[in-house]
C-alpha positions in Angstrom: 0.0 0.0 0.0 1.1 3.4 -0.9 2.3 5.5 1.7 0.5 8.3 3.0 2.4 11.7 2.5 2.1 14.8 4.1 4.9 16.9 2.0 3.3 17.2 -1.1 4.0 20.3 -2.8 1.0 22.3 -4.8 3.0 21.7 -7.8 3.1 18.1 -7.5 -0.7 18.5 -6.6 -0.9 21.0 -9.8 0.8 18.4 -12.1 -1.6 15.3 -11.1 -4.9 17.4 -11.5 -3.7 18.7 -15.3 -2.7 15.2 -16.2 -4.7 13.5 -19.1 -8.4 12.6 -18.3 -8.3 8.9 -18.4 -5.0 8.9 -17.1 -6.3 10.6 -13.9 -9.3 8.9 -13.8 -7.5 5.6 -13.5 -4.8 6.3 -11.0 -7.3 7.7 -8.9 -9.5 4.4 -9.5 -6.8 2.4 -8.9 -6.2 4.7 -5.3 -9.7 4.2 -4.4 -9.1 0.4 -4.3 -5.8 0.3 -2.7 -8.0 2.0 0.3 -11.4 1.6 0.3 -14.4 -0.8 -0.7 -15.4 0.7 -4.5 -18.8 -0.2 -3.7 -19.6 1.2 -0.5 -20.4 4.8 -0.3 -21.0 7.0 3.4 -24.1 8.7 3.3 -24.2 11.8 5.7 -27.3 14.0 7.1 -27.3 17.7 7.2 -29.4 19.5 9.6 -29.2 23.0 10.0 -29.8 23.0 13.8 -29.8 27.4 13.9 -30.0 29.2 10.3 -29.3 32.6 9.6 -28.0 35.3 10.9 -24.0 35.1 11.1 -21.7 37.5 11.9 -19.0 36.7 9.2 -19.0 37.7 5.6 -18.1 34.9 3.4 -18.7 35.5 0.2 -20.3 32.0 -1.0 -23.0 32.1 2.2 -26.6 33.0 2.1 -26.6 32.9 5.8 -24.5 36.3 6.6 -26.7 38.2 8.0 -25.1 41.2 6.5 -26.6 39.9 2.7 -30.0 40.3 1.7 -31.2 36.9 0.5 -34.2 34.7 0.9 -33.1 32.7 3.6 -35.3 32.2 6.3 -33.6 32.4 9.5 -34.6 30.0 12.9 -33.3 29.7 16.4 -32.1 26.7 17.6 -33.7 23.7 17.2 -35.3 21.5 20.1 -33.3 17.9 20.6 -36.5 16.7 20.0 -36.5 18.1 16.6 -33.2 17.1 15.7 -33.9 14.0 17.2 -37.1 13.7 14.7 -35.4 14.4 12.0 -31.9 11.9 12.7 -34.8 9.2 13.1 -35.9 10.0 9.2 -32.9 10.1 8.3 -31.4 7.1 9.8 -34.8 5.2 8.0 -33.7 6.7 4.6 -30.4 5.2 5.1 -27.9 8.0 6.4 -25.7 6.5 8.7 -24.0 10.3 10.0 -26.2 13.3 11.1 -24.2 16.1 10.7 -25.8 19.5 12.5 -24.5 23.0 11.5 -25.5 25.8 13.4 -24.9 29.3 11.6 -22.2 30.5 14.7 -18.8 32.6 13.8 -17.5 30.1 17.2 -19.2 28.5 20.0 -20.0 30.5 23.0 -19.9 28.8 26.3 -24.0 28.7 27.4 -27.5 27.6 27.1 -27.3 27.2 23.5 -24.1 25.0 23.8 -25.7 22.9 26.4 -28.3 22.0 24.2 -26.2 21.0 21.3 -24.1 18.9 23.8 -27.9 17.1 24.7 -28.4 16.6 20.6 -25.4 15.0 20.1 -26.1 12.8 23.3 -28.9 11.8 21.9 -28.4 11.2 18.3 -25.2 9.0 19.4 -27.6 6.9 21.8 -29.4 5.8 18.0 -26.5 4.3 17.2 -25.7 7.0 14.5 -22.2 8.7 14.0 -23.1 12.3 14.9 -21.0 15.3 13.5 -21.1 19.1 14.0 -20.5 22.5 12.3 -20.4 24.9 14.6 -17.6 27.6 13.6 -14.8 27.7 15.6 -13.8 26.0 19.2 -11.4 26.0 21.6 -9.8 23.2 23.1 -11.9 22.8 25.8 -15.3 22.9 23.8 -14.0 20.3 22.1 -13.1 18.0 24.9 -16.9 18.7 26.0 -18.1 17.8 22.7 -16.0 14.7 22.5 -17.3 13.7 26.1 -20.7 14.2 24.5 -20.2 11.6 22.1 -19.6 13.3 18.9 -18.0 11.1 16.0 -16.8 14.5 13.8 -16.3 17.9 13.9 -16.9 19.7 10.4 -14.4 22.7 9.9 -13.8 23.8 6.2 -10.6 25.6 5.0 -12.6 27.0 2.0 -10.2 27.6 -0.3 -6.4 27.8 -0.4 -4.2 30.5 1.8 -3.4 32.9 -0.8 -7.4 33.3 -2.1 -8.6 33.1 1.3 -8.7 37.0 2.0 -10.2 37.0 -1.5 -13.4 35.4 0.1 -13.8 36.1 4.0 -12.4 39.0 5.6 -14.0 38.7 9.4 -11.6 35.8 10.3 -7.9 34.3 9.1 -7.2 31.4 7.7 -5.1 30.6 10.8 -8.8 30.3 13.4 -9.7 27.4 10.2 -6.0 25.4 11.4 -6.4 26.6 15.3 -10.0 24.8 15.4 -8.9 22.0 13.4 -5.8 21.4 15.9 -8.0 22.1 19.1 -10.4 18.8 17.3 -7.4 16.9 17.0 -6.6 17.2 20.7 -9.2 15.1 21.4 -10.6 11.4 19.7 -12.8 13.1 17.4 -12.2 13.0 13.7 -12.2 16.0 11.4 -14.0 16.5 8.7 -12.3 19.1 6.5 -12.2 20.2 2.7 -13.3 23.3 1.1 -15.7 24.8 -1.8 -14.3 24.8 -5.9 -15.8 27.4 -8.0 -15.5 31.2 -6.2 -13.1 32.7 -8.8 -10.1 30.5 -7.3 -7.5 29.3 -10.1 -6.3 25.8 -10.7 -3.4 26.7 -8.2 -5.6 27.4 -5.6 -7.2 24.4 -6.1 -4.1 22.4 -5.6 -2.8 24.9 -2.6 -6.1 23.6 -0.5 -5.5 20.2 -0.9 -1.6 21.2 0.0 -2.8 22.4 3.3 -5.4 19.0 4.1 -2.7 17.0 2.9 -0.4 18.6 6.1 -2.5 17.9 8.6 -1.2 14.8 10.6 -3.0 12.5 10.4 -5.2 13.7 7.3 -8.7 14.4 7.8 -11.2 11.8 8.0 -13.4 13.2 5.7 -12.9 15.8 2.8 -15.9 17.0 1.5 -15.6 18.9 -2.1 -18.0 21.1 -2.6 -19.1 23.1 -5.6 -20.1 26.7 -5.0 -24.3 27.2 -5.2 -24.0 30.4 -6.3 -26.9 32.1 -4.3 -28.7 35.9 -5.4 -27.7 38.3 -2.8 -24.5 37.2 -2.1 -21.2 38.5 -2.8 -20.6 35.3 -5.4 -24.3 35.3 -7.0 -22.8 35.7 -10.3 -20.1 33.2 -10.6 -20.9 30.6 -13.2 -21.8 26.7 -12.4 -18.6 24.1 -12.1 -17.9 21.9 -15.0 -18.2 18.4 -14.1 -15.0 17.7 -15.6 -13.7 19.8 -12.9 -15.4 18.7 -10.1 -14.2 15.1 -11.5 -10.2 16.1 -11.4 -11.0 17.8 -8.3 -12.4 14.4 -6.4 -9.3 12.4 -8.4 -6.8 15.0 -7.4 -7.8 14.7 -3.2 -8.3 10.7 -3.3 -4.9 10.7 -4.7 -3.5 13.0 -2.4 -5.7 11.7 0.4 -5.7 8.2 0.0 -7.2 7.2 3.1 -10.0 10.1 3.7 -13.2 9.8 2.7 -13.7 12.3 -0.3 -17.4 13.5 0.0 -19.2 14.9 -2.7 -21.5 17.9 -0.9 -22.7 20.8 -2.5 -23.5 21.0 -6.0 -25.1 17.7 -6.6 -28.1 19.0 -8.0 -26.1 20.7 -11.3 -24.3 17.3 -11.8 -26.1 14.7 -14.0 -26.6 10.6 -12.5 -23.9 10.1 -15.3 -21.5 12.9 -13.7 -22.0 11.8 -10.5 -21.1 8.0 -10.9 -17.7 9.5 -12.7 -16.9 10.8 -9.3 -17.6 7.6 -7.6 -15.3 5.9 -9.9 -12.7 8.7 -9.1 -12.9 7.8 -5.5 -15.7 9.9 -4.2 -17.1 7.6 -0.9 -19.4 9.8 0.6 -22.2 12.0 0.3 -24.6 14.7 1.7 -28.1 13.1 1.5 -31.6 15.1 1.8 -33.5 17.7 -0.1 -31.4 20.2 1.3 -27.6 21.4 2.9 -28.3 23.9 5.3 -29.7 26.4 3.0 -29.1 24.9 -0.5 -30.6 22.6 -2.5 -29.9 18.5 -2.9 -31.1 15.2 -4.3 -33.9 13.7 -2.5 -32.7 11.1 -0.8 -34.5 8.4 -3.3 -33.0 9.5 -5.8 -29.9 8.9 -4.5 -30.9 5.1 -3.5 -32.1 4.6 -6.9 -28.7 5.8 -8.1 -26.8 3.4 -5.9 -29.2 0.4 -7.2 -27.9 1.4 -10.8 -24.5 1.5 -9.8 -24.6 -1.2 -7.6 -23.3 0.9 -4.8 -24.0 -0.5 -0.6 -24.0 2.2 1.1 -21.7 2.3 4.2 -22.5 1.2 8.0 -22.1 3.6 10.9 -18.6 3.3 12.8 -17.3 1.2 10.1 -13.9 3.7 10.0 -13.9 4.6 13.8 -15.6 2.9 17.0 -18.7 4.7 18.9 -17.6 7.0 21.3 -19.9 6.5 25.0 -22.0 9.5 25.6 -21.2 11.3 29.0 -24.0 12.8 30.7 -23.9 16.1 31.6 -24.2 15.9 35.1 -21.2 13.3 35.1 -19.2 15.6 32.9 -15.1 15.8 33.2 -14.8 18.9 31.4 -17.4 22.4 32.5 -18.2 25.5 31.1 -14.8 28.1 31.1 -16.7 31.0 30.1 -14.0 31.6 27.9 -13.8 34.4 25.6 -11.2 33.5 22.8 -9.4 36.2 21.1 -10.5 34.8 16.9 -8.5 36.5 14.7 -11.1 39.9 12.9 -8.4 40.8 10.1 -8.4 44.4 8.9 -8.8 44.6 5.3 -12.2 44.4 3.2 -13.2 43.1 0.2 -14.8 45.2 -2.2 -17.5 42.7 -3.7 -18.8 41.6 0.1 -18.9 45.4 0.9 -20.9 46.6 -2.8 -23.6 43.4 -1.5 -23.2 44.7 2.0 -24.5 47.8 0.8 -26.6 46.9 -1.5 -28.6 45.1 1.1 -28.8 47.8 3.4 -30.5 49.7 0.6 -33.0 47.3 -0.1 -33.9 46.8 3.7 -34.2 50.7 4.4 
């Protein structure tokens, strides 16, 4: 078996995402198998637990409350909502319920109490339970990891030279910071970034660069293509080519042998025939349900009936990593530290995010 790397250079990275189609195609096929089960494919559960209403100002997100789009925003959900809706899920076939809550970081509180009870309870069904809640310290994540949770979702976005291209109300470095804090406990990451927001090809390859660093890689490495939303700062960036979400998926199982590569956002521009290219370029997991967070995706039967054509199983929970034990709260190692970490709030704007800023300001007035 190959052996995993973490000093490739973005032009090594560069070089095997240009090569020939079918050349790539294959050596990522050929990857896949060295790894993984071709046939078996992780199907995930997105539940947007608190929509609306951030703080930051990324330019791909409908959910900055600083844009004016047509998302409708809710607090946070009951655990027996989430609980409702892991319950469907886990009947459709979705072995991970992964809850994102529209937060810049987690705030010691009430509201993280609750999330710590939802991820309690989703592990007691016997489902791997993952969250998105912006970023953490150290300690948060020691109390989520007590919880039970299985993952932590924290997206570098984009490479480190287009980053300030993008988001200007956090650094890059908060993305790696949270990422480390995760890893100081046993709860795998789940890391990757969004294709499509103006980046070039070397971008591309610099974000797979920095998830190839991390040691060990991220569990899962979801590729997403940008959903280009009106109102936002991105709205009129055109739809990805499925040729290049297809080197893109190639390029990260090579690079990432051992991660699951998860196809995410973007699924509803690629055709049945599209998608099943990405499966054979080592894509393993997926984002199943009508919708991520705020965007649209494939009902969930019509992703079963895809796997029934492509003879694809889909994948059974804690077949990568065992089941953590839920603490309860009131037996709980690690408390509350009130703590109020200094995130990076970098200085400089970005001209596009302030126009839609503006722009949205006018419209609400």
């Amino acid at each position: 078996m190959d052996a995993i790397r973490h000093d490739w250079t973005k032009e090594e990275i560069l070089a095997i995402h240009n090569k020939p189609f079918m050349e790539l195609l294959y050596e990522a096929a050929t990857m896949h198998r060295k790894y993984h089960d071709p046939n078996t494919v992780q199907v995930s559960t997105l539940i947007s637990i608190k929509t609306g209403g951030c703080s930051e100002d990324c330019g791909y997100c409908p959910q900055a409350a600083r844009y004016h789009t047509k998302i409708e925003g809710n607090d946070l959900m009951t655990v027996n909502q989430v609980k409702a809706h892991a319950l469907r899920a886990k009947e459709g076939g979705s072995s991970r319920i992964c809850m994102g809550a529209a937060w810049r970081n987690v705030k010691d509180g009430a509201d993280f109490d609750q999330v710590l009870e939802m991820v309690r309870t989703i592990n007691k069904l016997d489902m791997e339970v993952c969250c998105t809640l912006g970023m953490v310290t150290e300690n948060q994540a020691k109390r989520l990891a007590e919880a039970g949770l299985y993952a932590y979702n924290h997206n570098i976005d984009t490479s480190e030279d287009y980053y300030d291209d993008v988001i200007s109300t956090r650094a890059f470095k908060d993305r790696i910071d949270t990422i480390e804090n995760v890893r100081k406990t046993n709860v795998t990451v789940c890391s990757g970034g969004i294709i499509g927001m103006g980046e070039t090809l070397e971008d591309r390859a610099g974000m797979l660069e920095t998830l190839t660093r991390f040691s060990p890689h991220p569990e899962s490495v979801p590729i997403n293509a940008l959903v280009a939303v009106e109102g936002t700062p991105l709205e009129d960036q055109p739809p990805v080519n499925i040729f290049e979400m297809v080197r893109m998926v190639a390029t990260a199982r090579i690079v990432l042998p051992d991660s699951q590569v998860r196809l995410s956002a973007g699924r509803t521009q690629m055709s049945k025939e599209g998608q099943a290219m990405c499966f054979f370029a080592g894509a393993n997991s997926i984002f199943a349900g009508d919708k991520l967070l705020t965007t649209p995706n494939p009902d969930i039967n019509e992703d079963m009936a895809l796997f029934k054509s492509l003879g694809l199983n889909t994948q059974k929970p804690f077949f990568k990593h065992e089941q953590r034990e839920s603490v309860e709260a009131e037996n709980s190692k690690y408390q509350a530290l009130g703590e109020k970490p200094k995130w990076t709030r970098p200085d400089h704007t970005i001209e596009r995010n302030e126009q839609k800023k503006q722009e949205a300001k006018e419209l609400e007035s």
